[in-house]
Backbone and ligand atoms as CSV (ligand in chain L), in Angstrom:
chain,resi,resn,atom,element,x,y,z
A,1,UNK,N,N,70.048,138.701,152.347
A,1,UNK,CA,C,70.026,138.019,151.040
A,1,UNK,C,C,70.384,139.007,149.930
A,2,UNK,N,N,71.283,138.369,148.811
A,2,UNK,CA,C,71.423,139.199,147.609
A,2,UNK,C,C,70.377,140.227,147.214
A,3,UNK,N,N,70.556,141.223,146.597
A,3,UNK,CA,C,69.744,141.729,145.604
A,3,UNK,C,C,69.616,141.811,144.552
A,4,UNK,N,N,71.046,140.828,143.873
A,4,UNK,CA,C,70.857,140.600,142.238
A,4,UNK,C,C,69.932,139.527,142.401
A,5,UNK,N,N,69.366,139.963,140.840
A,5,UNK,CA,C,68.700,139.254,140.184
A,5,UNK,C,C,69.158,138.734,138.609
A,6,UNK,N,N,69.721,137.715,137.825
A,6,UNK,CA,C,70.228,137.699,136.519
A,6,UNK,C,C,69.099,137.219,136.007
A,7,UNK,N,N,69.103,137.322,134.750
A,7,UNK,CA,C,67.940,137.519,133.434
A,7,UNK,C,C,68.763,136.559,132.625
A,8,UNK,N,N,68.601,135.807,132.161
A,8,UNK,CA,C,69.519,135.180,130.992
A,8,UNK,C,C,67.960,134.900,130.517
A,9,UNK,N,N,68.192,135.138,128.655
A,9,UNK,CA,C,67.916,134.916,128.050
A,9,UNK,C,C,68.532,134.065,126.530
A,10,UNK,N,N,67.805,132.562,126.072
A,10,UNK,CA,C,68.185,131.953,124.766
A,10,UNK,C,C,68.162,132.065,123.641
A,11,UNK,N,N,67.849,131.390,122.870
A,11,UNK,CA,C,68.338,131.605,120.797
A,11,UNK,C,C,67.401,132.355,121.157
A,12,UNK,N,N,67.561,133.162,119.945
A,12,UNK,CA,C,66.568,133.876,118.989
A,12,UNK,C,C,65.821,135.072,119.904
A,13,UNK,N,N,66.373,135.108,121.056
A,13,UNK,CA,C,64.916,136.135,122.071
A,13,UNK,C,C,65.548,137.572,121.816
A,14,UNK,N,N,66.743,137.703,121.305
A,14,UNK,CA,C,67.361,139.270,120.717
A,14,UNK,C,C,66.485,139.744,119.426
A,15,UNK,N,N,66.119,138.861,119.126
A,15,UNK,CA,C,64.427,139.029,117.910
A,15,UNK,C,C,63.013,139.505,118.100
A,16,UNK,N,N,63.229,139.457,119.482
A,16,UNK,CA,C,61.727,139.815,120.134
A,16,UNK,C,C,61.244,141.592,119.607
A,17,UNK,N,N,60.097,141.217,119.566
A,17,UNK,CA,C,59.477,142.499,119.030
A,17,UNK,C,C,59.622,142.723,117.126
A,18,UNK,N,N,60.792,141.912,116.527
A,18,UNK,CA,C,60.862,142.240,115.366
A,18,UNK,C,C,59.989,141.389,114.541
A,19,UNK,N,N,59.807,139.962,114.843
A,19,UNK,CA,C,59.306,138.515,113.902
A,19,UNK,C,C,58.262,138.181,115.130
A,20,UNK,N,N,57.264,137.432,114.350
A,20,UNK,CA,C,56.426,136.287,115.153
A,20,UNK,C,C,55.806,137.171,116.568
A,21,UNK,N,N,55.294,138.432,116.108
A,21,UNK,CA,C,54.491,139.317,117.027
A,21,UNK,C,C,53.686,138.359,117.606
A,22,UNK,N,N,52.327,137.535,116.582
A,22,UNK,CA,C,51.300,137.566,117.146
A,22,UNK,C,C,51.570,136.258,118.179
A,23,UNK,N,N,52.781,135.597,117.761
A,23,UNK,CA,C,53.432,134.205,119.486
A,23,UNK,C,C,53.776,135.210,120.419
A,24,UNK,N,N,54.783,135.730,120.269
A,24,UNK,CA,C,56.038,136.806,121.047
A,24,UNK,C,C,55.832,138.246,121.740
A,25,UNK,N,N,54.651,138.641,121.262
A,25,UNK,CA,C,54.324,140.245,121.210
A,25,UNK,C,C,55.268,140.767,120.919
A,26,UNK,N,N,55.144,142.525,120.652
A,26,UNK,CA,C,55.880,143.249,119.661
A,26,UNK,C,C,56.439,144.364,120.549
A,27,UNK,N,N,56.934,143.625,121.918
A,27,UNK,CA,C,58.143,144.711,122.697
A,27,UNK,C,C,59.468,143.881,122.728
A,28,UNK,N,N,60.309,144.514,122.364
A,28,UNK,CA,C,61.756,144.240,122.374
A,28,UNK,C,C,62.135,143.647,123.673
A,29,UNK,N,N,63.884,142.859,123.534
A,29,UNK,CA,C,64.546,142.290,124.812
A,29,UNK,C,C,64.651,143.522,125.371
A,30,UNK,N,N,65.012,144.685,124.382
A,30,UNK,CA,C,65.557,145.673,125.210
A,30,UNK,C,C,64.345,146.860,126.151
A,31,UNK,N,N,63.279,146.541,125.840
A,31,UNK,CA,C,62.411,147.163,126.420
A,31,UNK,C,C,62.319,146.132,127.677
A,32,UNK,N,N,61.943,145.181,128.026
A,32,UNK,CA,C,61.510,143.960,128.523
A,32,UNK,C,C,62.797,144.431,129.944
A,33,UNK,N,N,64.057,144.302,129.616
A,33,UNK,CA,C,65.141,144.708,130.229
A,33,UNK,C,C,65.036,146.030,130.727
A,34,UNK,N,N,64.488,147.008,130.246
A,34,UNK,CA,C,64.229,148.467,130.796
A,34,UNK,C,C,63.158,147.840,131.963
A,35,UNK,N,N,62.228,147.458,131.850
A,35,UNK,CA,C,61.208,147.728,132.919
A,35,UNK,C,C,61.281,146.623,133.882
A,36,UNK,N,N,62.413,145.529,133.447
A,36,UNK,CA,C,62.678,144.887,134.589
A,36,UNK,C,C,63.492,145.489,135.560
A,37,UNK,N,N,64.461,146.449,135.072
A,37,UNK,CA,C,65.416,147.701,135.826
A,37,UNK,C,C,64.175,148.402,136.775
A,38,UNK,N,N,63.563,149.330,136.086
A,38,UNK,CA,C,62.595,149.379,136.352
A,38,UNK,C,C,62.042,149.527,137.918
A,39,UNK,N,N,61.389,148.122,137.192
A,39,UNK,CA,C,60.607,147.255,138.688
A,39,UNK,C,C,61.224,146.539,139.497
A,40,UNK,N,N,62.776,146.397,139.438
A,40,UNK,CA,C,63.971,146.094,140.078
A,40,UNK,C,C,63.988,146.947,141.558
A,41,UNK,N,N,64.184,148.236,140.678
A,41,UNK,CA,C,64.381,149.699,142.002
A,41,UNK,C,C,63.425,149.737,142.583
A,42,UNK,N,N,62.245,149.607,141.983
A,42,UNK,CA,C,60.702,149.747,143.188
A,42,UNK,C,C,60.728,148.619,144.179
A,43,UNK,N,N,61.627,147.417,143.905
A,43,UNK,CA,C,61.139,146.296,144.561
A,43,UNK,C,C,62.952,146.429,145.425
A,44,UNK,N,N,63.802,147.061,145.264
A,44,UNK,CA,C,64.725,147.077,145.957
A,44,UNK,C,C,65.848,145.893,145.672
A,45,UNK,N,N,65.730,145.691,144.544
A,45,UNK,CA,C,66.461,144.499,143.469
A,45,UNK,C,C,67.918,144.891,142.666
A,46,UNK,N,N,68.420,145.000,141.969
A,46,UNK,CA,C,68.929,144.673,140.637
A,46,UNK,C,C,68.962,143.704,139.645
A,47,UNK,N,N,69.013,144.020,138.296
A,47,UNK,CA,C,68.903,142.901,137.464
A,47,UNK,C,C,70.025,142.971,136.835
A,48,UNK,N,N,70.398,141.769,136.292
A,48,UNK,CA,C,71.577,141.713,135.710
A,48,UNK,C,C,71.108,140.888,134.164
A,49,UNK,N,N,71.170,141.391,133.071
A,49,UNK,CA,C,70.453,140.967,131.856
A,49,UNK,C,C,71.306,140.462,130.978
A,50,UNK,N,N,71.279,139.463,130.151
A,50,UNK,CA,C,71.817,138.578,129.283
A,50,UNK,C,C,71.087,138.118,128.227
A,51,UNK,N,N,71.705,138.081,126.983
A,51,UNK,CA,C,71.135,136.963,125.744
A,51,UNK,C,C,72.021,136.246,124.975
A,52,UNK,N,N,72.007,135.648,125.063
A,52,UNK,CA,C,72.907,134.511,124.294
A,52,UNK,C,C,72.237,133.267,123.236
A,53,UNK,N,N,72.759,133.507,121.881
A,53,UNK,CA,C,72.045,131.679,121.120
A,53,UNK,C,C,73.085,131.045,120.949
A,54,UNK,N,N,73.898,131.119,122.309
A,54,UNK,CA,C,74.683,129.651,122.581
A,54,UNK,C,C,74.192,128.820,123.760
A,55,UNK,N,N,74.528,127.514,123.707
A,55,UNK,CA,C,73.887,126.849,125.206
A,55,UNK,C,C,74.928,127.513,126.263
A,56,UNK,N,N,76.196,127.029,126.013
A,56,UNK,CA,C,77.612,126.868,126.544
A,56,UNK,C,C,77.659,128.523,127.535
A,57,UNK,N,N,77.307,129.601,126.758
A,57,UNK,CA,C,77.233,130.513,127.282
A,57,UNK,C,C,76.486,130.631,128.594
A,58,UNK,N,N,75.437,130.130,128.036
A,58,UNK,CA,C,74.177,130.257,128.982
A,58,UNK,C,C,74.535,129.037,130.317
A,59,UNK,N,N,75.130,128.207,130.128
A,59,UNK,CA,C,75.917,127.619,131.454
A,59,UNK,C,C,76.315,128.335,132.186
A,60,UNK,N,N,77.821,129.012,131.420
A,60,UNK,CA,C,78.726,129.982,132.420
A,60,UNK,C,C,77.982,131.480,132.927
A,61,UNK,N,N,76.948,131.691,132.185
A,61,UNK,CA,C,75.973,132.674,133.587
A,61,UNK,C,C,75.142,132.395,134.628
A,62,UNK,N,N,75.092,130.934,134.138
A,62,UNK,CA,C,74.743,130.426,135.285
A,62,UNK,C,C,75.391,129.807,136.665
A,63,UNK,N,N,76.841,129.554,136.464
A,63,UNK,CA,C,77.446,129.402,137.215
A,63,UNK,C,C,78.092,130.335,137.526
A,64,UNK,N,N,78.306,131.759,137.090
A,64,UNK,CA,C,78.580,133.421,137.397
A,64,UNK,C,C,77.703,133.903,138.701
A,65,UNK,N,N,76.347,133.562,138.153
A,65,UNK,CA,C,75.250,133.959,139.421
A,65,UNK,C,C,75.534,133.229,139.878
A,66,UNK,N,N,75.845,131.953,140.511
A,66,UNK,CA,C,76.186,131.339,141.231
A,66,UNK,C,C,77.191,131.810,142.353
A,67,UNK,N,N,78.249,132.375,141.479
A,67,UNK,CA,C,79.591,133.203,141.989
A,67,UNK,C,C,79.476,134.177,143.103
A,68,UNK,N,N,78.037,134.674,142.344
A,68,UNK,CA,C,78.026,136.152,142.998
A,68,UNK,C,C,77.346,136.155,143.710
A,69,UNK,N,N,76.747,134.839,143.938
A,69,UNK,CA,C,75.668,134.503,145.355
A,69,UNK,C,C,74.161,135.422,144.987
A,70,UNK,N,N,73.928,135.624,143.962
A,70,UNK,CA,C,72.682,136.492,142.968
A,70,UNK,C,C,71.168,135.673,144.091
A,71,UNK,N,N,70.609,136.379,144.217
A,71,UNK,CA,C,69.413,136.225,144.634
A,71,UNK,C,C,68.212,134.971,144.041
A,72,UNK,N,N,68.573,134.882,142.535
A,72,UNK,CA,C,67.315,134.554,141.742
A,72,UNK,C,C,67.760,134.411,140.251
A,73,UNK,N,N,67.714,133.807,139.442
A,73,UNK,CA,C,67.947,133.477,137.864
A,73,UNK,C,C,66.918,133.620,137.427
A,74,UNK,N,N,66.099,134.408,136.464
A,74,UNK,CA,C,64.828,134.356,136.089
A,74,UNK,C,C,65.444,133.675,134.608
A,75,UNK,N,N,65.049,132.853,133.852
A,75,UNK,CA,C,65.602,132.157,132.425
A,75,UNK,C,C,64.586,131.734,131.315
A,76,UNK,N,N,64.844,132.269,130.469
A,76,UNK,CA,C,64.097,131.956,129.396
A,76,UNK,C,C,64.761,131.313,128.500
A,77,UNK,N,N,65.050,130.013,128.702
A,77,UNK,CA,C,65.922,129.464,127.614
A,77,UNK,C,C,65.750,128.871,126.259
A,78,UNK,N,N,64.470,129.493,125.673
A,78,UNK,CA,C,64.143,129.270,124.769
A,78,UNK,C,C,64.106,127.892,124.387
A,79,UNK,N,N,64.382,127.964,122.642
A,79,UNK,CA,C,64.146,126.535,122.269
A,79,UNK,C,C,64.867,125.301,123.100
A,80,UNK,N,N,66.011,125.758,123.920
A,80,UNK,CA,C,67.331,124.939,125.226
A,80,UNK,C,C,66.215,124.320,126.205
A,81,UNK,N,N,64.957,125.176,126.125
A,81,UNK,CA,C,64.223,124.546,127.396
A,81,UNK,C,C,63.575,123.221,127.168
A,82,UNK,N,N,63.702,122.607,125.537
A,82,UNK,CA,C,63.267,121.794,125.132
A,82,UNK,C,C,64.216,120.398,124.778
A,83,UNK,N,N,65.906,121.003,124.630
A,83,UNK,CA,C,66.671,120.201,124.518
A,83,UNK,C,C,67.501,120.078,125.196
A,84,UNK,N,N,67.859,120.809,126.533
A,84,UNK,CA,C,69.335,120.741,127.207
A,84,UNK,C,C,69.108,120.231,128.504
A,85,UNK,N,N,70.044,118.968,128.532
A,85,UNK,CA,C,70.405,118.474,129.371
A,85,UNK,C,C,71.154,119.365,130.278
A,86,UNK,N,N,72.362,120.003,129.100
A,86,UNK,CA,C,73.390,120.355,129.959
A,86,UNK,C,C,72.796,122.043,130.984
A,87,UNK,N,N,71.723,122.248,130.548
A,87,UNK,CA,C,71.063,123.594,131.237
A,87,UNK,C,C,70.869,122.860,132.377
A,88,UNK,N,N,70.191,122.382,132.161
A,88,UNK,CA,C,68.850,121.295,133.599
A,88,UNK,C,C,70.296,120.837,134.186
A,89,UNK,N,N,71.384,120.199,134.114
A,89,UNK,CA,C,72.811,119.885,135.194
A,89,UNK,C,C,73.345,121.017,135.796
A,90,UNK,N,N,73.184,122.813,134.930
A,90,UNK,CA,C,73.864,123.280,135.154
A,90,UNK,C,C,73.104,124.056,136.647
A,91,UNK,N,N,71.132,124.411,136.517
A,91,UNK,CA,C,70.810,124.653,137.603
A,91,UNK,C,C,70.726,122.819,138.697
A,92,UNK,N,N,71.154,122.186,138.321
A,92,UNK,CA,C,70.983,121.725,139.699
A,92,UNK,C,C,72.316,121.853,140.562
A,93,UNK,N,N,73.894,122.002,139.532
A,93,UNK,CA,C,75.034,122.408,140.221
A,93,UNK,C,C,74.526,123.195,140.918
A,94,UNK,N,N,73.968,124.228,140.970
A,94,UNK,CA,C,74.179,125.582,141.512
A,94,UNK,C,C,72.854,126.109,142.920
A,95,UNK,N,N,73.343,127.059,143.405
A,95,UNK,CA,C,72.184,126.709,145.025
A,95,UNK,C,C,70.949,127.789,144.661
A,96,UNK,N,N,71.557,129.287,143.500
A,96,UNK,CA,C,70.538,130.010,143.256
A,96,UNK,C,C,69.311,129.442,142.559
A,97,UNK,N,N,68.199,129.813,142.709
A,97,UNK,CA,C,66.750,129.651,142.647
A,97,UNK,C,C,66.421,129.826,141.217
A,98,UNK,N,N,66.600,129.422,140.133
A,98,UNK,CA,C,65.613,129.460,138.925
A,98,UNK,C,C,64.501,129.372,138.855
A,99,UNK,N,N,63.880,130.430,138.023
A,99,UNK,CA,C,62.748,130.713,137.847
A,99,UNK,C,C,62.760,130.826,136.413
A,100,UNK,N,N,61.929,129.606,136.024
A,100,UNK,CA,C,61.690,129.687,134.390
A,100,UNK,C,C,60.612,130.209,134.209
A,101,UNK,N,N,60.914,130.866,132.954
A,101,UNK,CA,C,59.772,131.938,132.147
A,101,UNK,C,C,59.579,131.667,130.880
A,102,UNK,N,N,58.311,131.999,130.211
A,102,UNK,CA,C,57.848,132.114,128.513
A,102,UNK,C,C,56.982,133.233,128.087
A,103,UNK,N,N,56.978,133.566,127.325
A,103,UNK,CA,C,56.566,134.521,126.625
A,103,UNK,C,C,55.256,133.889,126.603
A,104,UNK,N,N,55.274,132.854,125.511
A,104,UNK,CA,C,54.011,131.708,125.416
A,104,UNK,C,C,53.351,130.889,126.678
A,105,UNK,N,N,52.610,129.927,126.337
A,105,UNK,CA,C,52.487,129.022,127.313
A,105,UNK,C,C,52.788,127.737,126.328
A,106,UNK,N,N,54.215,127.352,126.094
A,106,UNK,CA,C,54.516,125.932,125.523
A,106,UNK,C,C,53.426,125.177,125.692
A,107,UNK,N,N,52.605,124.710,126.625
A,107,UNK,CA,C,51.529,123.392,126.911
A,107,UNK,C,C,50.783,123.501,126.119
A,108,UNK,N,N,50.090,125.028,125.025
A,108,UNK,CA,C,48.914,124.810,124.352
A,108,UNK,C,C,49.834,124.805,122.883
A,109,UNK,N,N,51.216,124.962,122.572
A,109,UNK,CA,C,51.647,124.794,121.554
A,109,UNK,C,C,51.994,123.152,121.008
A,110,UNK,N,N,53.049,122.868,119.624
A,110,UNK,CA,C,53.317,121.960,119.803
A,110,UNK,C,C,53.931,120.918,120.780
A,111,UNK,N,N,53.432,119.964,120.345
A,111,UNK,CA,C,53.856,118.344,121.253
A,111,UNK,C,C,55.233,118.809,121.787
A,112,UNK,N,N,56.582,119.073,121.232
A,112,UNK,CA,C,57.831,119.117,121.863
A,112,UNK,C,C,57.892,120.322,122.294
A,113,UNK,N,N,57.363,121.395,122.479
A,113,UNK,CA,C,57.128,122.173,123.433
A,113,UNK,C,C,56.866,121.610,124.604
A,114,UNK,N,N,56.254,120.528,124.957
A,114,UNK,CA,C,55.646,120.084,126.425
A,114,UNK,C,C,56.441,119.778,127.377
A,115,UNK,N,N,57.694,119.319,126.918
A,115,UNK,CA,C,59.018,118.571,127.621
A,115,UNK,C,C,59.189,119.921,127.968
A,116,UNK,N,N,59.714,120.153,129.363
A,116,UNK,CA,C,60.832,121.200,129.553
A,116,UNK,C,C,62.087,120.566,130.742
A,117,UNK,N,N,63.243,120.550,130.433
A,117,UNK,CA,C,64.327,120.229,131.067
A,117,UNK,C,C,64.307,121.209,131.913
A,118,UNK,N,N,64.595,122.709,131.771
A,118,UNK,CA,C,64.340,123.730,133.061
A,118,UNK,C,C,63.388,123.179,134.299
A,119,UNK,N,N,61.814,123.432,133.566
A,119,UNK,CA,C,61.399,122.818,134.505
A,119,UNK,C,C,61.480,121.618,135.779
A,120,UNK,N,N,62.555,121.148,135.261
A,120,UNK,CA,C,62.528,120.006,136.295
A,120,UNK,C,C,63.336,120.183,137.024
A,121,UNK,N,N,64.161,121.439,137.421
A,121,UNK,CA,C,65.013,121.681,138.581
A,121,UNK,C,C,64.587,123.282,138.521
A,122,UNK,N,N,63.728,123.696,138.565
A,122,UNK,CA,C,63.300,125.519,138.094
A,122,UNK,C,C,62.305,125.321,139.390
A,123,UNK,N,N,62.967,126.643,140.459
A,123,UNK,CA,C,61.749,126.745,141.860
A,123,UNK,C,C,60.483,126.616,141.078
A,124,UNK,N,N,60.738,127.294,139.924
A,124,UNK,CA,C,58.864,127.594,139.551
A,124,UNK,C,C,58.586,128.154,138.095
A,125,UNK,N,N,57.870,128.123,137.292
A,125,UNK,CA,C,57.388,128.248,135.746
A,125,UNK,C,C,56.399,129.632,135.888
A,126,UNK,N,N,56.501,130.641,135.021
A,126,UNK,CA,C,55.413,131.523,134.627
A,126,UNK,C,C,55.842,131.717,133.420
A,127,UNK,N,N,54.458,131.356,132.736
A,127,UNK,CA,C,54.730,131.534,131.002
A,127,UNK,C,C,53.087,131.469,130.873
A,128,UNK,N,N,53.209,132.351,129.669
A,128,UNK,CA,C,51.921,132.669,128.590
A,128,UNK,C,C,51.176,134.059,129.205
A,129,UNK,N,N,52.057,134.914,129.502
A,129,UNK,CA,C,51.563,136.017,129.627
A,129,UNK,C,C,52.667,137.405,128.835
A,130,UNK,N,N,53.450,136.550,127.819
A,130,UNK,CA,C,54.057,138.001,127.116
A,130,UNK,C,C,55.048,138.513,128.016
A,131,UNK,N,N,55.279,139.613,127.654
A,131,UNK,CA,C,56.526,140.736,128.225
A,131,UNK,C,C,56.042,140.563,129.936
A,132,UNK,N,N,54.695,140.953,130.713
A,132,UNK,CA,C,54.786,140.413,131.535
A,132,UNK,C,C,54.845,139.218,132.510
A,133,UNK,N,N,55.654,138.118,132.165
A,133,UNK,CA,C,55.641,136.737,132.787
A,133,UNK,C,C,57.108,137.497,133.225
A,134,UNK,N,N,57.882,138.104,132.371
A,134,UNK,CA,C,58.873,138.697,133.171
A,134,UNK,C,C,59.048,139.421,134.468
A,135,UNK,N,N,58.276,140.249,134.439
A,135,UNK,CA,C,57.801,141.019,135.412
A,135,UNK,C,C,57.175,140.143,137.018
A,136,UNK,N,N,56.263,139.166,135.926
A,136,UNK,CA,C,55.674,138.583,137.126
A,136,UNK,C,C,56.708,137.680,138.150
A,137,UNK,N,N,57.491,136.769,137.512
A,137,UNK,CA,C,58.797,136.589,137.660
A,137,UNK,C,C,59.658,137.132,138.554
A,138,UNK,N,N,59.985,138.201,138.390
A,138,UNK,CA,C,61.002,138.976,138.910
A,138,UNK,C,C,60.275,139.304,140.047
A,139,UNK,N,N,58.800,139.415,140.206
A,139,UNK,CA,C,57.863,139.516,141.667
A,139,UNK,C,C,58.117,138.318,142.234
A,140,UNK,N,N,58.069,137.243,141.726
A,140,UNK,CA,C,58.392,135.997,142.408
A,140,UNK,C,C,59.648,136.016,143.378
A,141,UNK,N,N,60.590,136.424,142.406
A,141,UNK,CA,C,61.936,136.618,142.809
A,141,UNK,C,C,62.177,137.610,144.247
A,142,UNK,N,N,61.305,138.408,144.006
A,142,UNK,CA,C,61.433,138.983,145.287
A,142,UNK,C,C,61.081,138.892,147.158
A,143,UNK,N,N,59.931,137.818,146.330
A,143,UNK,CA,C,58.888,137.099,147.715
A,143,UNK,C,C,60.089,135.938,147.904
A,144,UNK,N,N,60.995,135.427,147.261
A,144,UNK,CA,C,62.258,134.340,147.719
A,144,UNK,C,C,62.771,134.808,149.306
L,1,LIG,O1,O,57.480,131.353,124.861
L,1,LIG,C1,C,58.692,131.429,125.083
L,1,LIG,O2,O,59.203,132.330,125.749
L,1,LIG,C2,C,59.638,130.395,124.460
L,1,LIG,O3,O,60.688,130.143,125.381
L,1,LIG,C3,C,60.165,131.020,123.187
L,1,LIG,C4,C,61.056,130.072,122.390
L,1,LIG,C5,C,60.347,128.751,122.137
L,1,LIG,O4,O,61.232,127.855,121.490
L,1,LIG,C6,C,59.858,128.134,123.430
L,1,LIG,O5,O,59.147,126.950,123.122
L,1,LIG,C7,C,58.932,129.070,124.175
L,1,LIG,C8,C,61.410,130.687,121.043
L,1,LIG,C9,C,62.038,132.035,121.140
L,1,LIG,C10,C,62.153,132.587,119.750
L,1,LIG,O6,O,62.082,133.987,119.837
L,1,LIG,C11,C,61.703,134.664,118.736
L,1,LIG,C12,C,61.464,135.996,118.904
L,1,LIG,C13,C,61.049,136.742,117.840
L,1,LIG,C14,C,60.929,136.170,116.597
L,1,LIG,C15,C,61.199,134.832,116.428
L,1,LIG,C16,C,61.600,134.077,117.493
């Protein structure tokens, strides 16, 4: 089996660490991306990391990992996880394993937080643990 792993990340998560600490905590994408490298090599992985606040983008990496026969999509598609259809079509095209992630736990936030389109074709959800739901994630990814 592969050993990539891709990271795509949605709107606004290139902000992390700068705004909205006490939702988001106050470590950067780019730290978040270091220690998924990281814990990549200990676990005998690679990651392949992305951010984009386009949807359209965030399709065509998903059908890229697809390409490359990638192990695992870990995705945080931000506010997309609340409105995109075309995300939720784009993992069910595809045979790699999504694994949706949050910083938060959407369920104790607002009402339209609760919907998630990911979720409904995503192997599996870890959210509301901060910088590490990533981590935890990418452990998931590896027990695949
Ligand atoms: O908890 C998460 O990871 C979310 O995916 C974050 C999204 C939000 O729309 C989802 O409901 C839950 C928002 C990401 C915005 O990122 C920011 C980072 C720093 C400052 C402001 C926004």
């Amino acid at each position: 089996m592969s050993d990539l792993v891709y990271v795509l990340n949605g709107p606004n998560l290139n902000l992390l660490g700068t705004r909205e600490p006490t939702i988001y905590g106050s470590t950067t994408l780019g730290a978040i991306n270091g220690m998924l490298a990281s814990r990549a090599g200990e676990l005998g992985l690679r990651v392949q990391c992305h951010q984009s606040n386009h949807e359209g983008v965030l399709v065509d990496w998903i059908h890229e990992a697809h390409g490359k026969a990638a192990r695992a999509i870990l995705l945080n598609a931000g506010a997309y996880t609340h409105t995109s259809v075309a995300l939720l079509d784009a993992i069910k095209a595809v045979t790699v394993p999504v694994i949706e992630v949050h910083l938060s736990n959407p369920h104790t936030r607002e009402p339209f937080r609760h919907t998630s389109y990911i979720g409904q074709a995503a192997r599996g959800t870890i959210s509301g643990f901060g910088a590490r739901s990533y981590l935890l994630a990418l452990e998931a990814a590896a027990g695949l």
